[in-house]
Gaussian input, Z-matrix of N, CA and C with variables (Angstrom, degrees):
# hf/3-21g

backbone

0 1
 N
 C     1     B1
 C     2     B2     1     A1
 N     3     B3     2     A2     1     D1
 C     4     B4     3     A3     2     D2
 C     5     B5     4     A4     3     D3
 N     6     B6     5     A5     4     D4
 C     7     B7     6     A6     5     D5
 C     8     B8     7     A7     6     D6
 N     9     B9     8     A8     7     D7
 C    10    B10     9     A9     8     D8
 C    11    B11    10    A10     9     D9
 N    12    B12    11    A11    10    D10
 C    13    B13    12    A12    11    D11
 C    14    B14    13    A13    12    D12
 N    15    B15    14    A14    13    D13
 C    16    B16    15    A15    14    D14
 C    17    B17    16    A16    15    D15
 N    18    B18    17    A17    16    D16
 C    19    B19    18    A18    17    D17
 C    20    B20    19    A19    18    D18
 N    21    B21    20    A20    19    D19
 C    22    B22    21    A21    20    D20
 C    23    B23    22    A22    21    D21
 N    24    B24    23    A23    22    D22
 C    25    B25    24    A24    23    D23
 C    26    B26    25    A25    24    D24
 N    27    B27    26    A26    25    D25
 C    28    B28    27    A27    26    D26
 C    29    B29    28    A28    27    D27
 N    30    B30    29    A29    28    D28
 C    31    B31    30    A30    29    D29
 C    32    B32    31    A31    30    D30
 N    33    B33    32    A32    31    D31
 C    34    B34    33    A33    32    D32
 C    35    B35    34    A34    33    D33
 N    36    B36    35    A35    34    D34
 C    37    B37    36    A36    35    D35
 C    38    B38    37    A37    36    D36
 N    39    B39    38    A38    37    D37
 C    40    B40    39    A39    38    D38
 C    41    B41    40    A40    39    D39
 N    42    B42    41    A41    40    D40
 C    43    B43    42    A42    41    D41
 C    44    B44    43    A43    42    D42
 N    45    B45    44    A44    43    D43
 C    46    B46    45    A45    44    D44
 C    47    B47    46    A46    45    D45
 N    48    B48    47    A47    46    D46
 C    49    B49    48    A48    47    D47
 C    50    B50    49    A49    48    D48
 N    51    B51    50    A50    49    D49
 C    52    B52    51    A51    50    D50
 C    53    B53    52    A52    51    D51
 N    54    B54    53    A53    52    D52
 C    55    B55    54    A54    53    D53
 C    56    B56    55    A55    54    D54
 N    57    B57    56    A56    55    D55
 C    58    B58    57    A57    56    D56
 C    59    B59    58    A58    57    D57
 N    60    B60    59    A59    58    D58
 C    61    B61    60    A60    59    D59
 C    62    B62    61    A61    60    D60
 N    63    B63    62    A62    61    D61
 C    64    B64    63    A63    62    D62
 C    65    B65    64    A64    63    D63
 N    66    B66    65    A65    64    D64
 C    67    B67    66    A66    65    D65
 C    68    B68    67    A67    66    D66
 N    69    B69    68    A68    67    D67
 C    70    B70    69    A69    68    D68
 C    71    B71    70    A70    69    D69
 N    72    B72    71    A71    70    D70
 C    73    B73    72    A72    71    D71
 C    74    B74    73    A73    72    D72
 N    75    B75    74    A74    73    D73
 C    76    B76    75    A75    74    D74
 C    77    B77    76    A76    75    D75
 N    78    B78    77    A77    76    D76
 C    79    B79    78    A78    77    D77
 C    80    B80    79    A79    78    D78
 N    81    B81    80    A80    79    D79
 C    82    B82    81    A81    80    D80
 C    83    B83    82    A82    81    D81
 N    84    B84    83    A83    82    D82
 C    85    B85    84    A84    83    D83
 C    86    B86    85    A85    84    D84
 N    87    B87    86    A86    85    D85
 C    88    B88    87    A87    86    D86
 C    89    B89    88    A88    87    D87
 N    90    B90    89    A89    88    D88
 C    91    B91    90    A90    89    D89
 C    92    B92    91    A91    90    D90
 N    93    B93    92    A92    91    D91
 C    94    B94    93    A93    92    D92
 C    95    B95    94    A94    93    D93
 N    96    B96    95    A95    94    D94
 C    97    B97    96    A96    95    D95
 C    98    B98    97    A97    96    D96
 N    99    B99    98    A98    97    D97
 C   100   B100    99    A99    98    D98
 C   101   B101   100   A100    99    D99
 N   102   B102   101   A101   100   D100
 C   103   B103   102   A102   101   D101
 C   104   B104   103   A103   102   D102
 N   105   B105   104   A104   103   D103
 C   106   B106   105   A105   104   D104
 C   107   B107   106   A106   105   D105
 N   108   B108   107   A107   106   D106
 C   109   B109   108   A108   107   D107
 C   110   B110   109   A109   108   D108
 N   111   B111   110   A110   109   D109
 C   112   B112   111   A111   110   D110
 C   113   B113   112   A112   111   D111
 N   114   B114   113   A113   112   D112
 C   115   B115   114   A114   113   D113
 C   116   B116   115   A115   114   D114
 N   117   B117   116   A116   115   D115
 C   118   B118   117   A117   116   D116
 C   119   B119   118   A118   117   D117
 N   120   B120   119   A119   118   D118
 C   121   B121   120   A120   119   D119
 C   122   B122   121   A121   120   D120
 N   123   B123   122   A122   121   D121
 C   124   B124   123   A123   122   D122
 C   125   B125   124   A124   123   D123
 N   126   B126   125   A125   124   D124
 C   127   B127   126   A126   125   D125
 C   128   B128   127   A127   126   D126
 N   129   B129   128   A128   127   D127
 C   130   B130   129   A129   128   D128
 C   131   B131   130   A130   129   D129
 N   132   B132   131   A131   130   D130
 C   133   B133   132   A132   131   D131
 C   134   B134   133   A133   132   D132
 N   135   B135   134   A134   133   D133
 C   136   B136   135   A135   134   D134
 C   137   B137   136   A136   135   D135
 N   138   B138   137   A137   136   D136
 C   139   B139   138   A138   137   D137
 C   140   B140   139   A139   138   D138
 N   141   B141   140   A140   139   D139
 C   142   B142   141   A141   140   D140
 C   143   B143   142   A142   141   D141
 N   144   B144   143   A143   142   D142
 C   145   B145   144   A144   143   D143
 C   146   B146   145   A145   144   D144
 N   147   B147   146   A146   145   D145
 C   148   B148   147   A147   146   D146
 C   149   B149   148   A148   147   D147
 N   150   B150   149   A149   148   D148
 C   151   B151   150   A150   149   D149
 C   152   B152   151   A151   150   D150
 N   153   B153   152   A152   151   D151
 C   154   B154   153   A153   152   D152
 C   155   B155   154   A154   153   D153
 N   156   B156   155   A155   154   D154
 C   157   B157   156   A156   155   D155
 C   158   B158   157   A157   156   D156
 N   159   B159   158   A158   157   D157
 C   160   B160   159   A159   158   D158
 C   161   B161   160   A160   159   D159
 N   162   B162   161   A161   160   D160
 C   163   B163   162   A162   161   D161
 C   164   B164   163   A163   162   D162
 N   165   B165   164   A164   163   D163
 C   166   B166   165   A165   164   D164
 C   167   B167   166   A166   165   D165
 N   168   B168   167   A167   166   D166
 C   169   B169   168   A168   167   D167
 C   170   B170   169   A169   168   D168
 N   171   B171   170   A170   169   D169
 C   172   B172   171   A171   170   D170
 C   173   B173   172   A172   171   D171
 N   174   B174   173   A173   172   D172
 C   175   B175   174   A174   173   D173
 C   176   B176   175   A175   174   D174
 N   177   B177   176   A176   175   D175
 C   178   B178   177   A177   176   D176
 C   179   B179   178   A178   177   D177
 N   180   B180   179   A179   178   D178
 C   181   B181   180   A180   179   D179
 C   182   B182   181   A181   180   D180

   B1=1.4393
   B2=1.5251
   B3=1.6242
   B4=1.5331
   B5=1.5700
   B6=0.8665
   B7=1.9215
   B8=1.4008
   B9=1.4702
   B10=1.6574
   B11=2.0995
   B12=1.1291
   B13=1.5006
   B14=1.5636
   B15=1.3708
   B16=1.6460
   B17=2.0490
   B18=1.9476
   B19=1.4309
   B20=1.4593
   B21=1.4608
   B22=1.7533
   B23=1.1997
   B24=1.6878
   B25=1.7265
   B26=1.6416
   B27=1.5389
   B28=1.5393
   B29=1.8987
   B30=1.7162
   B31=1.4923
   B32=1.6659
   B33=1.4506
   B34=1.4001
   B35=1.0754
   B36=1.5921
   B37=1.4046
   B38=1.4390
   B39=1.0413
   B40=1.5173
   B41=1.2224
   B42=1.2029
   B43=1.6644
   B44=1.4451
   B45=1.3944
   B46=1.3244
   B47=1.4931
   B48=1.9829
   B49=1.4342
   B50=1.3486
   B51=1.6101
   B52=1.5334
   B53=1.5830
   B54=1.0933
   B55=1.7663
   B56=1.3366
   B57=0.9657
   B58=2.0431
   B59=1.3697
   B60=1.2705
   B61=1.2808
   B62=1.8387
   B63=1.4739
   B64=1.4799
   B65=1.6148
   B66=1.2496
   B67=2.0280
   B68=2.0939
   B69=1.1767
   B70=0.8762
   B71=1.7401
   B72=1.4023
   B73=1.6385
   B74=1.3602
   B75=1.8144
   B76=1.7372
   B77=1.6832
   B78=1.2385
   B79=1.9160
   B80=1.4291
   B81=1.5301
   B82=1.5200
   B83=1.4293
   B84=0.9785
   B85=1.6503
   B86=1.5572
   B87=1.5040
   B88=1.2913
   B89=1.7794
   B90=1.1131
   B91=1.7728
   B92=1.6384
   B93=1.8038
   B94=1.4439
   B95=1.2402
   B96=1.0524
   B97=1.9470
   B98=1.2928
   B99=1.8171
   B100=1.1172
   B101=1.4007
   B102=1.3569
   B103=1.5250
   B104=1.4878
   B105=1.5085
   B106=1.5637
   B107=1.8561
   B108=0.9771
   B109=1.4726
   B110=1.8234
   B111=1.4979
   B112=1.4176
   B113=1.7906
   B114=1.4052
   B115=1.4019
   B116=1.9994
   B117=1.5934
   B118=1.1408
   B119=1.8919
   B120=1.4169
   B121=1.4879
   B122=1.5607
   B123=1.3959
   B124=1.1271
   B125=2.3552
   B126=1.6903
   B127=1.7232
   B128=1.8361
   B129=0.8565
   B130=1.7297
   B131=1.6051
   B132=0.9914
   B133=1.9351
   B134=1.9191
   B135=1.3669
   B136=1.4893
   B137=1.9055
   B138=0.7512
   B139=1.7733
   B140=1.4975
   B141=1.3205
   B142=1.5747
   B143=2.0931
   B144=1.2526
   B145=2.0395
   B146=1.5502
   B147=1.3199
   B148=1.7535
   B149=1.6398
   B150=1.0167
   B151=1.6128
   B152=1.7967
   B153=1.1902
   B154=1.5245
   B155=1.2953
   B156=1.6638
   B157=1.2447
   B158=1.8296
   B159=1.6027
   B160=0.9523
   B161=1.3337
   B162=1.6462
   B163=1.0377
   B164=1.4992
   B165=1.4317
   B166=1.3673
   B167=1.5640
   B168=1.2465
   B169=1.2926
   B170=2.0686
   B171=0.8356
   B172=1.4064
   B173=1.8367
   B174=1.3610
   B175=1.6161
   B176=1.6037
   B177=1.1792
   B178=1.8630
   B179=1.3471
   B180=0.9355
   B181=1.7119
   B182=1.4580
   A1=108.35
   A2=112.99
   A3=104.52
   A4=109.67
   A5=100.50
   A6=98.20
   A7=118.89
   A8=112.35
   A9=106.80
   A10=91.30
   A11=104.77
   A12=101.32
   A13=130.82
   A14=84.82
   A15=96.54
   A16=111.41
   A17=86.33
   A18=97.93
   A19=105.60
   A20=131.45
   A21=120.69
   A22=92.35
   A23=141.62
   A24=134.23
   A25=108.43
   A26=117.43
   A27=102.19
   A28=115.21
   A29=92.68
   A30=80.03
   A31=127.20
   A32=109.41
   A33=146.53
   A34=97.95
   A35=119.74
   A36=137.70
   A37=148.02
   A38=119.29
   A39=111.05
   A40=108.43
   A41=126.30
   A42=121.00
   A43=131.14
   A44=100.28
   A45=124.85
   A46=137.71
   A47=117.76
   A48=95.61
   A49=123.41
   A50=106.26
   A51=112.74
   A52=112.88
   A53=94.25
   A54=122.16
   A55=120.84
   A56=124.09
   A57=119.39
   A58=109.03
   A59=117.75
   A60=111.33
   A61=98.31
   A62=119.46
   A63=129.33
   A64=87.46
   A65=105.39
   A66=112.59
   A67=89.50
   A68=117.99
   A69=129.63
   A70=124.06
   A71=122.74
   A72=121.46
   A73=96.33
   A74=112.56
   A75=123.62
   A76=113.66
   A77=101.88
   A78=97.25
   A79=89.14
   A80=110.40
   A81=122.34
   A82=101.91
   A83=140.86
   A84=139.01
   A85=114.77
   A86=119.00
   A87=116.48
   A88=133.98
   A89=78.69
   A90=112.14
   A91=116.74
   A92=94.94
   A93=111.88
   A94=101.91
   A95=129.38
   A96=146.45
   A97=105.05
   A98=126.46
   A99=124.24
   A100=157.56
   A101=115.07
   A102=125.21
   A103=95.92
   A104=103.78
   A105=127.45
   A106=115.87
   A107=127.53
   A108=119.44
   A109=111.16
   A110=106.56
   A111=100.22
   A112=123.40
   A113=115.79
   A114=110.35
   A115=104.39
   A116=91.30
   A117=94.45
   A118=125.20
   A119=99.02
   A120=115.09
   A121=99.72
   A122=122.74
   A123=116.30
   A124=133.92
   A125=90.69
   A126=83.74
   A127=62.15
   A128=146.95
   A129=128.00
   A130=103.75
   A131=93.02
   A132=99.76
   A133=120.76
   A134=101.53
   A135=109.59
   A136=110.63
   A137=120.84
   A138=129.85
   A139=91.89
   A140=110.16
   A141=120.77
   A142=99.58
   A143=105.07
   A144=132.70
   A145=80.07
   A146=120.97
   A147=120.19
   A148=99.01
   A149=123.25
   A150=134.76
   A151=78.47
   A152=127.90
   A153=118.92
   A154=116.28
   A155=136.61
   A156=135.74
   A157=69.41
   A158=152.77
   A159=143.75
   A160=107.43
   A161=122.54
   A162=135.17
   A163=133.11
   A164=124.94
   A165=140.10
   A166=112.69
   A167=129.73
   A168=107.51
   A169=120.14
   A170=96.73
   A171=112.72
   A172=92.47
   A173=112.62
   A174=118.92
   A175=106.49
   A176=113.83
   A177=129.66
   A178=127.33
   A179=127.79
   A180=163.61
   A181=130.41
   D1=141.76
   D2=-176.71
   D3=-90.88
   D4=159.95
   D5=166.20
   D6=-47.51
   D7=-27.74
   D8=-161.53
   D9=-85.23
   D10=-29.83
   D11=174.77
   D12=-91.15
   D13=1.14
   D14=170.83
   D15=-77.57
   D16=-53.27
   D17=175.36
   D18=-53.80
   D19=-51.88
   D20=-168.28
   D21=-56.25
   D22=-56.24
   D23=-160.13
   D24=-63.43
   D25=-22.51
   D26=-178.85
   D27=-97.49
   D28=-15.39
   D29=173.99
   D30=-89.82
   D31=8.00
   D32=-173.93
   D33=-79.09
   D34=-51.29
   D35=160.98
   D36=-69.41
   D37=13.43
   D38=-177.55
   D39=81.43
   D40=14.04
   D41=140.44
   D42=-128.90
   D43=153.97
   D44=-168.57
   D45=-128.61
   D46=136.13
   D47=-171.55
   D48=-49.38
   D49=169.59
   D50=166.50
   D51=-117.69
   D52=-66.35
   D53=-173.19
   D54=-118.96
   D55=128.45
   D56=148.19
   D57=-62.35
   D58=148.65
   D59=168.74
   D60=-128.74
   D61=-136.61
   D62=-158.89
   D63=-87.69
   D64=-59.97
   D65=-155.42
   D66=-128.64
   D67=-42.08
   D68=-176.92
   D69=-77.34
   D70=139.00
   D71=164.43
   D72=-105.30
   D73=125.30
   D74=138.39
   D75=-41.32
   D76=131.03
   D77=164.35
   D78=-155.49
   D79=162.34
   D80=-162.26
   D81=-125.20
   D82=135.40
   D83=154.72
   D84=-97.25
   D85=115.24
   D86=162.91
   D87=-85.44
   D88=31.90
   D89=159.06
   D90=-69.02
   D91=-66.95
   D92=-159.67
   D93=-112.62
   D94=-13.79
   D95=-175.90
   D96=69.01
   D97=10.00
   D98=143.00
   D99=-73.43
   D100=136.65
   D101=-176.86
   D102=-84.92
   D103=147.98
   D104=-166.18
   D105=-150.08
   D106=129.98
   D107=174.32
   D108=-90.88
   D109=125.91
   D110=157.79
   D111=-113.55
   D112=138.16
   D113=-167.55
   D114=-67.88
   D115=136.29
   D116=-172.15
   D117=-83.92
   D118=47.33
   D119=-172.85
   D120=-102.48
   D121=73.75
   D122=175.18
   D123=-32.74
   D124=-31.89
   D125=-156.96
   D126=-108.28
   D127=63.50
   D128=157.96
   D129=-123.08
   D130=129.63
   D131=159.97
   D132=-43.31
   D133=122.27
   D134=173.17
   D135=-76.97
   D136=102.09
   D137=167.45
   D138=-28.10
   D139=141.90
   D140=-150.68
   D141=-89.79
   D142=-27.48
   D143=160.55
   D144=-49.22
   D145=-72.48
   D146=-131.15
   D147=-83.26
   D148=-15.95
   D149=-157.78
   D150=-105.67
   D151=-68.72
   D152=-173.67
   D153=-53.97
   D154=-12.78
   D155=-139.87
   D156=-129.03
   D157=-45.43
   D158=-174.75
   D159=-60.43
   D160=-67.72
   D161=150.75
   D162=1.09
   D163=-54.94
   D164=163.03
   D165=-93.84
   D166=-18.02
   D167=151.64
   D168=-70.72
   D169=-26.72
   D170=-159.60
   D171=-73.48
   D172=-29.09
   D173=-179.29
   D174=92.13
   D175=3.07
   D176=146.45
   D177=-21.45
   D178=-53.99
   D179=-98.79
   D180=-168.87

């Protein structure tokens, strides 16, 4: 999954940015009341660990 389709599946969902960070974006899910970083490389592949570990914070999963 790429980043740019990760971001459309969480804002579909009940989450939302927070912050920019260095390499990384803050976004929050009011699912899980957790904050989560996604890498801000929109057209790059998410590591299939890092996409499952977004996923279950996000309340996805």
């Amino acid at each position: 999954m790429k980043v740019s389709e990760m971001i459309k599946l969480l804002k579909k969902n009940n989450c939302y940015f927070v912050e920019h960070g260095k390499e990384h974006d803050k976004w929050h899910s009011d699912l899980t009341g957790k904050d989560f970083r996604i890498p801000r490389h929109p057209s790059k592949e998410l590591a299939t660990g890092t996409a499952n570990n977004i996923l279950r914070d996000a309340g996805l999963k």
